[in-house]
C-alpha positions in Angstrom: -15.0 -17.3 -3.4 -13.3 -16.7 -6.6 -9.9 -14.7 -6.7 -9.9 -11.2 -7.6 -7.4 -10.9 -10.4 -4.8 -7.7 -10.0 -4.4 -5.6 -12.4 -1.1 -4.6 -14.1 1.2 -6.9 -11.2 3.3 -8.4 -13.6 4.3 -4.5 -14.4 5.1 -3.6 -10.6 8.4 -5.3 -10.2 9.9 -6.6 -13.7 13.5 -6.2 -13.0 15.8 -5.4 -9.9 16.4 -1.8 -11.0 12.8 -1.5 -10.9 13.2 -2.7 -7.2 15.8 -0.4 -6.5 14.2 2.4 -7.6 11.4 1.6 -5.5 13.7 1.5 -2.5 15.5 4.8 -3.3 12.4 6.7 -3.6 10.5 4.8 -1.3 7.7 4.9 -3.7 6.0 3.5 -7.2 3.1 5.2 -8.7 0.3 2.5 -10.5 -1.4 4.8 -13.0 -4.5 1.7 -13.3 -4.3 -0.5 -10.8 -8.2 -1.2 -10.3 -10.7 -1.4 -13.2 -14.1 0.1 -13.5 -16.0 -2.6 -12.3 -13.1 -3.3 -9.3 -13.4 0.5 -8.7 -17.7 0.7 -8.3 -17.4 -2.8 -6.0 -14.8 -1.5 -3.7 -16.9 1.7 -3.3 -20.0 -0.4 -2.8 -18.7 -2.3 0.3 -17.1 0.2 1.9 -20.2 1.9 3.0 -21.2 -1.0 4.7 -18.9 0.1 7.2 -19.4 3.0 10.0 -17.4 5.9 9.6 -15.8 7.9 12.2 -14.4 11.6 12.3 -10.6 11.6 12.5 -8.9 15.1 14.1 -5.2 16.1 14.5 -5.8 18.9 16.3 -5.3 21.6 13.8 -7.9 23.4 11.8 -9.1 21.5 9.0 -6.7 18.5 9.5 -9.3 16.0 9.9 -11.4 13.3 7.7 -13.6 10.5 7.7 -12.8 6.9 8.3 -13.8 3.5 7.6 -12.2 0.5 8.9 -12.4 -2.4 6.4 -12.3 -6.1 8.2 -10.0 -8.7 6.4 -12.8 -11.6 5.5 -14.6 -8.9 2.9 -14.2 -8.8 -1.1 -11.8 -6.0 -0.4 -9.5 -7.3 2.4 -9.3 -10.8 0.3 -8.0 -8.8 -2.5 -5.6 -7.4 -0.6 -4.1 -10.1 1.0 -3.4 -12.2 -1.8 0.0 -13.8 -1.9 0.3 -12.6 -5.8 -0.1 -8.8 -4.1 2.0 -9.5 -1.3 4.9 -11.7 -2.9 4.9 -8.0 -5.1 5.2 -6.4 -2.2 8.3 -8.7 -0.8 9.8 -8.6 -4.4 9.4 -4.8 -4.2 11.0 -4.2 -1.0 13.6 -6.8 -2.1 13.1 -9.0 1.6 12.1 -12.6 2.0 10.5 -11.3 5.0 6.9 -12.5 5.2 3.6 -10.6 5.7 1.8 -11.1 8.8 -0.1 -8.5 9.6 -2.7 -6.2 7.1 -4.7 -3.3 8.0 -7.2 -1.7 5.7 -9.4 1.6 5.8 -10.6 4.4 3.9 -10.4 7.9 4.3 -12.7 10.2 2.6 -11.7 14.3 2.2 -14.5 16.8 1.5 -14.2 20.9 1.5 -11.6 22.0 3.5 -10.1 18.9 4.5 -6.6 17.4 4.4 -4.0 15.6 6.5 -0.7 17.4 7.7 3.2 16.5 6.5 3.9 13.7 9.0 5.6 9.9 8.5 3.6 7.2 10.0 4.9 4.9 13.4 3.5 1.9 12.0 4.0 -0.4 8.8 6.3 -1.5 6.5 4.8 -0.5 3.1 1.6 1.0 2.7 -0.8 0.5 -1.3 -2.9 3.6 -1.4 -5.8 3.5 -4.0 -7.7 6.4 -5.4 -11.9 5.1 -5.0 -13.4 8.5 -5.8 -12.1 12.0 -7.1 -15.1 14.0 -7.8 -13.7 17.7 -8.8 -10.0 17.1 -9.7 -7.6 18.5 -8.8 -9.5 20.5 -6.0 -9.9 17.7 -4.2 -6.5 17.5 -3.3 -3.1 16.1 -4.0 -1.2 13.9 -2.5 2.7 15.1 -1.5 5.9 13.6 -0.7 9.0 14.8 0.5 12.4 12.5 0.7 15.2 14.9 1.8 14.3 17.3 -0.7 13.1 15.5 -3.5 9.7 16.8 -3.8 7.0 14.3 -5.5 3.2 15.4 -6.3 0.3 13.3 -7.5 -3.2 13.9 -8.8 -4.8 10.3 -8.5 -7.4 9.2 -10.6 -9.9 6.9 -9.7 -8.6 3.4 -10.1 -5.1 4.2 -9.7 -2.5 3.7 -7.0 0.8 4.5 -4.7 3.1 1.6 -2.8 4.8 4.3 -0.9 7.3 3.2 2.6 4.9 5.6 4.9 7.5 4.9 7.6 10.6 6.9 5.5 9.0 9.3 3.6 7.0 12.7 5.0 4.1 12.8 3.3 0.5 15.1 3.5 -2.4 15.8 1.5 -3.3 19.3 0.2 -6.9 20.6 1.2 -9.7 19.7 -0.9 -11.1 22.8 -1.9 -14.9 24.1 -3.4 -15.5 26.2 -6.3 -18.1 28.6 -7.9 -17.9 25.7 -10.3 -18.2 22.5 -8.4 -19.1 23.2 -4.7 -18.9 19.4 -3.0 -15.3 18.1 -3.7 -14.5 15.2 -2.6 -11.7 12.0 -2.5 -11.8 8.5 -0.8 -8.4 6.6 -0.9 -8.3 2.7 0.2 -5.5 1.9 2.2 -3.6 -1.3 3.1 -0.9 -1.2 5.7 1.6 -4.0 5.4 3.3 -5.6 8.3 6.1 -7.9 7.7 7.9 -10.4 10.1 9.6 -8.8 13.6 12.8 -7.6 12.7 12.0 -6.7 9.0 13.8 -4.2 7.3 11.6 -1.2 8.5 11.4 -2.4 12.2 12.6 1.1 12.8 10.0 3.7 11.7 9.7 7.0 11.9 7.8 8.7 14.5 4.5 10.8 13.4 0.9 10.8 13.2 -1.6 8.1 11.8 -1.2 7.1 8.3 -3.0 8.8 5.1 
């Protein structure tokens, strides 16, 4: 099968202090990382897949989910070693990947996902399928230590965020007299490097975005 070029990776990492920015605050926003055509494709092959109901126990903390096996257009794409010699270059480790686990999880009305850090991972790519309804389909929050970052993604565009070290959460997506059905699907890919990495030590907290 042909390659799926990426979009933009020669932009992610073009100098160390780019790197070390990435590392201080444990997260790099990529305004278009997916074209159109990437974008309608993704969506496409997604809903081949069952969903599921996810629930934290709290009222409206809950979504739908999609797992997304490895040998499909979308898990090549994400396990190509230009995207994940990025990643290494990123998190500034020789460390190889060997382990990648992709989903989606899609918000409607009332939905969102609490302030947690996740148990599992080394770096995580987040990528915005569907927004119908901005921004009242909900944001996506950070919080290092105080340093409060917030995000309104557009389809297409994307987040390499260390899930592990920073508390992150979703605001609830919420219905208007105006539009009545919002809704957002995010793609994520959880990246694993080698045993004894350099975020072997994560964070306890719930399941990831």
């Amino acid at each position: 099968m042909t390659q799926i070029a990426i979009p933009n990776t020669g932009t992610i990492v073009s100098t160390k202090e780019q790197s070390i920015k990435f590392l201080q605050e444990k997260h790099i926003l990529l305004p278009q990382f997916l074209s159109p055509s990437d974008i309608e494709r993704f969506n496409h092959e997604t809903l081949q897949f069952p969903s599921r109901e996810v629930r934290a126990g709290l009222p409206g903390v809950q979504w739908e989910e999609r797992t997304i096996p490895l040998d499909t257009t979308i898990g090549r794409f994400f396990s190509q070693q230009t995207l994940t010699s990025t990643l290494q270059q990123l998190l500034q480790t020789s460390a190889k990947i060997h382990r990648c686990h992709i989903w989606t999880s899609e918000y409607r009305n009332g939905e969102f996902v609490n302030p947690h850090v996740d148990k599992h991972g080394t770096v995580q790519l987040l990528v915005c399928l569907k927004n119908q309804c901005m921004p009242n389909s909900g944001t996506l929050e950070m919080d290092d230590n105080g340093h409060r970052f917030s995000y309104t993604l557009k389809e297409g565009a994307a987040l390499i965020f260390q899930a592990t070290q920073i508390l992150h959460w979703t605001s609830p997506a919420m219905s208007t007299q105006q539009e009545n059905s919002p809704c957002r699907v995010v793609l994520v890919a959880r990246y694993h490097l080698e045993p004894g990495d350099l975020t072997s030590k994560s964070s306890t907290g719930n399941r990831a975005l």
